[in-house]
Structure formats: structure tokens, C-alpha cells
N, C-alpha and C positions, 0 to 999 in steps of 0.2 A: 121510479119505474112507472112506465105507463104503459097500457093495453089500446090497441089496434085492430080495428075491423068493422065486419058492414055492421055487426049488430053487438053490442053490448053484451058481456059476458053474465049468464043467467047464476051462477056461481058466488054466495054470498061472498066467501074469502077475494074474488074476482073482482066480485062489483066495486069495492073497495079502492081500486086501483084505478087514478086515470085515462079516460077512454080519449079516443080520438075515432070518429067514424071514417073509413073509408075503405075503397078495393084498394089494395099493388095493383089490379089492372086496369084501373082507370086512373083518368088525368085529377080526380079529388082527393088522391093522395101524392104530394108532389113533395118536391124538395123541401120545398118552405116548409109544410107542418115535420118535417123532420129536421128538423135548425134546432138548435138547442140541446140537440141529443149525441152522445157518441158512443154507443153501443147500440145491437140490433138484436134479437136471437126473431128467427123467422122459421117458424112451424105452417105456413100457408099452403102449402102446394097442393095443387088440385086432384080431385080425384074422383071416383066414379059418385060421390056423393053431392059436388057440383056440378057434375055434368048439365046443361039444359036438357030436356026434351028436346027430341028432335033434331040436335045436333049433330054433327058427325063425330064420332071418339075422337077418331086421330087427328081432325083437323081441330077440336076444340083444345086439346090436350097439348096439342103443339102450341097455340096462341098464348093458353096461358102459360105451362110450364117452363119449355124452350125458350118462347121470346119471352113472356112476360114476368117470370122470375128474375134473368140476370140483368133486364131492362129495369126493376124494380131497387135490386142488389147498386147499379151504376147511379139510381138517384138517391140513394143513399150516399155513395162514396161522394158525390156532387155535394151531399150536405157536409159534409166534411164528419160523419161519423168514422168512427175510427177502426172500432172493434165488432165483427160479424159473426153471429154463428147460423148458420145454416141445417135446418132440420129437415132429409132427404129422405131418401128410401133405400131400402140394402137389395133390393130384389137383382141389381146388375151385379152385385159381388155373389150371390147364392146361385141364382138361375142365369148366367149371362146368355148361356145359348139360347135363348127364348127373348130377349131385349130387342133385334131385331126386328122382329116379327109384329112385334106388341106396341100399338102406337105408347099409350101411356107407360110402357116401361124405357121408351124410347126420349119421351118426353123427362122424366124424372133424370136420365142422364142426362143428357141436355144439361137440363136446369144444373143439376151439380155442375158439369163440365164448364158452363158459362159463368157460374158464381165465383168460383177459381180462378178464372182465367181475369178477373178485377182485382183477386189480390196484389199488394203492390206498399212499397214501404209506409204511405199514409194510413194503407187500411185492409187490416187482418181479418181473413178470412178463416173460421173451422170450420167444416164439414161432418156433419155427425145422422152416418144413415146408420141407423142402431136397427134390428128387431123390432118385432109387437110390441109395444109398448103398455103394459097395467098398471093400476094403481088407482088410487079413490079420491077424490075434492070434494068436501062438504056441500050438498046440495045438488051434483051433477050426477045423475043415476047411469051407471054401467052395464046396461040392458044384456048386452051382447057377452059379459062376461058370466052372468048367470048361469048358464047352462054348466059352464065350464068346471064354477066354483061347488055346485052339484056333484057335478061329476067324481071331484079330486076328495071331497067328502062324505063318497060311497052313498050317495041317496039315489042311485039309479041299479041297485041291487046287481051291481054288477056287470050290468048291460054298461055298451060304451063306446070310446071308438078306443080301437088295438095298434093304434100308426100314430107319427108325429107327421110334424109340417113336413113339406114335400120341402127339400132342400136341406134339410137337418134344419130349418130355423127353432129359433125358442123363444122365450119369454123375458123380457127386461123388467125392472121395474120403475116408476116412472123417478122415485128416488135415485137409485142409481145415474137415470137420465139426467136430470136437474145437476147431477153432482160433476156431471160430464159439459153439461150447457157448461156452468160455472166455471170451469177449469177452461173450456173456450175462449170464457173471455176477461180469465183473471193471468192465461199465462197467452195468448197471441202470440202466433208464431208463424213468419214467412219465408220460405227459404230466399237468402241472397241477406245480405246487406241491409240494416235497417238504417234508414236517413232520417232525418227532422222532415214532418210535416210541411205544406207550404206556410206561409203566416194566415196567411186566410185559415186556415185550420188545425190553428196552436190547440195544443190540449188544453183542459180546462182545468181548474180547481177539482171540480167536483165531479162526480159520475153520475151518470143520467140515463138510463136506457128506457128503449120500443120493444114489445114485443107483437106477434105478431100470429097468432096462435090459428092451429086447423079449425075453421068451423064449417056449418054448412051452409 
């Protein structure tokens, strides 16, 4: 198993695993550094965390998500990997009446809807737009959960908030997640007819997967 991205995962359990530098939306992650590998699990998609400055939301959010996720997903399927799990967002199943309207909730379907549409008997695609996702890695600080875990531990004397997520959303954990990745790509499954590979992209002996995790 190897890890993928612009920068190096800070995460000692992480560091461990190897790296390959590069974006999905540039041409320095290309089919060749993905030869050798047939599986994927792909947590990247973009979000107000990489926006640039100064860009425009919906036309940045369109370049990368829309096009440049299922454009990313097709040089994979080019490398001849086999097995894909794609890590999405649920906000079009909770909130759909509001996707429209929202360049990056617009985007984020997209991207599902285009990853999907390269399913195909050489190469299984699952889709797993889960909830928030929590849970702790050695080394990696959860800033953001802080307040929360205060919260649910009565150190706010009471004071709080009285409402859940807008949509009835809730909490996953990231175990749960993993266990869900895992079953993506230990049971693949497309509808129609599964065929043999072309020869170019016989299966292998071994198992070898990319991952391809959210950073910023």
C-alpha cells in the first residue's frame, strides 16, 4: 500500500507508508506512476480548504471536482487498476434541494456522477459518501473536535448547542469508515456481466493499492 499527494503525510503511523508526490490535477500524476497498482481508494476532493485566494468558487470547484476527479478516476482505469473506492460527500442525498444552487455541492455530484459512469467490467467502482467523519491517528491533532468532545463531557456547565446537524446528519467513525473502504474493495461489484480483463490488464498475483487521502 502506498500514499499519494502534494505533500507527505505528517502522521508517524503514515509516514511509514510509501509516498508518491503529486496533484490528480496535474499532468505529474499520470498513468505511469499508477502502473503496478490495482486498487485505489480516493479521499481528495476539494473543498473550501483548497480553494485558492481569489479564485472564483464555482469555477474552481468545477475544474477540480467535475472535471478533474472523473478525468483522474479514467487514468487510473488507463493504468489498468481494477478496484476503486471513491470517497464523496452525502450532502446531495441529505440536502438535494440546495445542490443546485451551490457551486461545490454541484461539483461534488458531478464528481460522483462521472466516477460511476467509468465503471465497467475491467474496473469496479464503489462510492462511499458517508457523514462527518471522527476518529484519532497518532500524531495528527483534531482541533475542530475539541469543542465538541468538551461538550459531550459536561465541561461547558451546561451551556451548549440544543439542535443537531441541519439534515438529521450525524457522526461516523472513522473505523466504521475503513471497514466500509475495505468491503469496497474486497467484494467489487458492477451491475451487468462481469468479463475477463483485456490482456494488458490481467490481474496480478499480488495486491498493491494508492491511496489518496484529503489534505490541504
Amino acid at each position: 500500500m502506498s500514499i499519494a499527494g502534494r505533500n507527505p503525510p505528517n502522521a508517524k503511523a503514515l509516514s511509514k507508508l510509501p509516498f508518491i508526490r503529486g496533484s490528480f490535477l496535474t499532468a505529474d500524476m499520470t498513468d505511469t506512476q499508477s502502473r503496478g497498482f490495482d486498487s485505489l481508494v480516493f479521499a481528495a476532493g476539494n473543498d473550501v480548504r483548497q480553494l485558492p485566494p481569489g479564485d472564483d468558487e464555482d469555477a474552481y470547484f468545477h475544474r477540480a471536482n467535475s472535471i478533474g476527479v472523473p478525468a483522474f478516476f479514467a487514468r487510473a482505469k488507463a493504468a489498468c487498476i481494477a478496484d476503486a473506492v471513491y470517497v464523496g460527500s452525502y450532502y446531495s442525498y441529505v440536502v438535494p434541494q440546495r445542490v443546485a444552487a451551490n457551486g461545490y455541492l454541484r461539483s461534488r455530484q458531478a464528481a460522483d456522477d462521472g466516477v460511476r459512469a467509468l465503471a465497467g467490467s475491467n474496473f469496479k467502482v464503489c462510492s462511499l459518501n458517508a457523514r462527518f467523519t471522527i476518529g484519532h491517528i497518532e500524531g495528527v491533532a483534531a482541533v475542530s473536535l475539541d469543542a465538541a468532545v468538551r461538550y459531550l463531557l459536561g465541561q461547558y456547565g451546561g451551556r451548549g448547542p440544543r439542535w443537531i446537524i441541519p439534515g438529521g446528519g450525524n457522526l461516523m467513525s472513522t473505523l466504521s469508515y475503513a471497514e466500509a473502504v475495505d468491503g469496497g474493495l474486497a467484494r467489487p461489484r458492477n451491475d451487468g456481466a462481469i468479463a475477463q480483463p483485456p490482456p494488458r490488464c490481467r490481474a496480478r498475483g499480488t495486491r498493491n493499492g494508492i491511496i489518496l487521502p484529503a489534505t490541504r
